[in-house]
N, C-alpha and C positions, 0 to 999 in steps of 0.2 A: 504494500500500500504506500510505504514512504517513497518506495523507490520510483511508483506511477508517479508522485506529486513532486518528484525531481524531476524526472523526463517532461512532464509539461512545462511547469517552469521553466526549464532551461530550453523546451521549443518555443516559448514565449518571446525569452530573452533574446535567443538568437535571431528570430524571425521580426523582431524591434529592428535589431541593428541592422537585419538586412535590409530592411527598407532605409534604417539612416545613411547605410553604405551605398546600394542603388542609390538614393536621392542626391546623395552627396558628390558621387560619381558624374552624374548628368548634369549636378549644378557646377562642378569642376570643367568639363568639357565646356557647358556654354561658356563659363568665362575666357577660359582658355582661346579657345574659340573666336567668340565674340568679342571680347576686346580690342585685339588687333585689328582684325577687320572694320571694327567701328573708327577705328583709331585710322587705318588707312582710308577709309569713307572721310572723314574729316579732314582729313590734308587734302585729298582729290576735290574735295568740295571748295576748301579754303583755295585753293588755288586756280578754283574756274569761278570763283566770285571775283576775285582780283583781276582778272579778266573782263566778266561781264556782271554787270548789276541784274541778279535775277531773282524772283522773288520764291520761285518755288527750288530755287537754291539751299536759298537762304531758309527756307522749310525742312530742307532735309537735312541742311546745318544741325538743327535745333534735335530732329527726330536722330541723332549719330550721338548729338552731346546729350540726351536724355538717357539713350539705351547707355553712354559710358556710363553716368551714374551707376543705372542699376545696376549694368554690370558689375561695377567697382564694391558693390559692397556684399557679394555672393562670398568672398570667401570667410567675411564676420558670419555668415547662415550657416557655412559649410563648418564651419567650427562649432557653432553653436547647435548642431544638429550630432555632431561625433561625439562630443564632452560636457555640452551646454555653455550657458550664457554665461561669462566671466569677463566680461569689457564692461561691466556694470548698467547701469538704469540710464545714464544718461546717452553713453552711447548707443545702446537699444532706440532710445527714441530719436534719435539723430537720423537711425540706418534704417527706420518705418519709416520717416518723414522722406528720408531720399526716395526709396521706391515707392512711395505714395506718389510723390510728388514726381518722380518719371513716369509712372504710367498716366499719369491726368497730364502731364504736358503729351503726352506718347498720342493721347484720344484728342486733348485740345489739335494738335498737328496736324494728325489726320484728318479732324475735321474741318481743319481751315483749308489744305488741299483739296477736300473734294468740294467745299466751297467754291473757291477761286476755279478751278476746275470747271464745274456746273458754270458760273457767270462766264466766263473768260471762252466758252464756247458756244453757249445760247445767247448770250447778249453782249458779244466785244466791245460794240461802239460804248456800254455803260464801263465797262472793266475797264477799257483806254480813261474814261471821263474819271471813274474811281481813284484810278491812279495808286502808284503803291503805299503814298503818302497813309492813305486813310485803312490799308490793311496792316499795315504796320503798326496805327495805333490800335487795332484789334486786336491784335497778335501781344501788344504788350498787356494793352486790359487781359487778356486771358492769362495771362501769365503772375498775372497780380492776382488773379481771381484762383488759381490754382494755390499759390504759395497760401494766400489767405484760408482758405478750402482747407490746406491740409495742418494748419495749426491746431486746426479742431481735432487733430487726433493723437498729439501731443497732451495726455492728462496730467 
């Protein structure tokens, strides 16, 4: 009887860590991954913006330097999923608040692309008159609106 109530246990146990191992495993790889190629996205970007002033350039600037966040803080999970959490409380809400706040700029992005998209093909003459002036200041309202958005989840 004790020795059934070891075996499950210790199937418990092990079949925990294998999923922290798998999980750990694939959040390794994207960064690994992902990083660099974001990182190369961003130099290709930055150097055909200095070229041309473009606005959906300048969109996927933002959607390269949002995934670098998230990416950048996979390895504080991947630790904190093998050992747990030892960076303490404050950095915990530092490393929510980053990937909060990259995937809502990640959704704001896209949706100002398929915006600008939508006008800039069904109604050009208003996109030319829009000018990038005035999406620009959209783009930064949304940006404030996200930063704002995610303080609330800082308790």
């Amino acid at each position: 009887m004790l020795m059934d109530q070891l075996n499950i246990t210790n199937t418990n146990i092990s079949s925990v860590n294998l999923v922290n191992i798998v999980s750990s495993t694939l959040m390794g790889l994207c960064s690994l991954v992902g990083l660099p190629a974001n990182i190369g996205v961003l130099v290709v970007i930055l150097r055909q913006v200095k070229k041309k002033d473009n606005f959906t350039l300048k969109l996927m600037l933002n959607l390269a330097c949002s995934d670098i966040l998230c990416l950048s803080t996979l390895p504080a999970w991947i630790s904190s999923l093998l050992s747990g959490w030892h960076l303490g409380r404050g950095l915990c809400k530092f490393f929510s608040f980053a990937v909060y706040c990259s995937l809502n700029v990640n959704i704001m992005t896209l949706t100002m692309i398929s915006v600008q998209r939508y006008v800039s093909v069904l109604y050009p003459h208003q996109w030319a008159k829009l000018g990038k002036k005035g999406f620009f200041h959209d783009l930064s309202c949304s940006r404030t609106f996200n930063v704002e958005m995610n303080f609330g989840d800082c308790h």
